[in-house]
N, C-alpha and C positions, 0 to 999 in steps of 0.2 A: 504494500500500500504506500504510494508515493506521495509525499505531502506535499502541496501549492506553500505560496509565502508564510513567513512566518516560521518560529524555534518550533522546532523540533518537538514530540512528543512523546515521555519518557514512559510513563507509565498510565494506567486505570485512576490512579489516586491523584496523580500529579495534574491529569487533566480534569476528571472534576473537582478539582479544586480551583482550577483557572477557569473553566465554566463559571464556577457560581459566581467566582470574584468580576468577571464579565457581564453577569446576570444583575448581579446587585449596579455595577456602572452603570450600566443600560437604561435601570431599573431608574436612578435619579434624575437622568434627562439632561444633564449639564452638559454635552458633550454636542462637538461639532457636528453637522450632519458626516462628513467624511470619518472622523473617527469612530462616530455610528456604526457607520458600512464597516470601518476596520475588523472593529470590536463583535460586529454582529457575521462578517464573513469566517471569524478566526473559531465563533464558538457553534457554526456550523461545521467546524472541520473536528472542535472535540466532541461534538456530539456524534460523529460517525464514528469517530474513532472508540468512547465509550461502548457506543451498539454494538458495534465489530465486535467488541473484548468481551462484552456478555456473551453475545451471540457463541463467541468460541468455547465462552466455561460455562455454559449450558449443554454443548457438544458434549463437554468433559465430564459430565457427572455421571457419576457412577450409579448404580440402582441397586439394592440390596434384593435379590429376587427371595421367595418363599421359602427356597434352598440354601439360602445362606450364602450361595456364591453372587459375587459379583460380578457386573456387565457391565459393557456401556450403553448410556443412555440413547433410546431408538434418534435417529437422526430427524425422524416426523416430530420429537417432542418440542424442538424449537419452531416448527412449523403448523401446529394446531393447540393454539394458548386456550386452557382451560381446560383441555385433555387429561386424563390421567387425575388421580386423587394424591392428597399430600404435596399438591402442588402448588405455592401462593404464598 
């Protein structure tokens, strides 16, 4: 995943964390229209980036079936929300 302008993006926590501090900016209204656009292009790029990273450790979870063994989680689970019980 190749990033447009703008640092880099390090982790899950690192960017929502620069999300909300973007969020709350936005939120006061004091800012230029351009720096708007900046601020509001830069936390469309952590909001993909957050999805993405859910997206992939919902992949990742494991399921404890009736057996006791472990699996990985069906790949339809991140594509039918509200599926399945225990989930939420």
């Amino acid at each position: 995943m190749s990033q447009p302008a703008g640092p880099s993006i390090k982790d899950f926590e690192a960017a929502l964390a620069e999300l909300e501090s973007i969020v709350k900016k936005l939120e006061e209204g004091d800012l230029a229209l351009d720096q708007s656009l900046a601020l509001y292009e830069r936390g469309v790029q952590l909001s993909r980036f957050c999805h993405a990273r859910l997206e992939d450790a919902e992949r990742r979870i494991e399921i404890l079936n009736e057996r006791g063994e472990l699996k990985a989680a069906p790949a339809s689970l991140a594509d039918e929300p509200g599926q399945g019980e225990g989930r939420g």
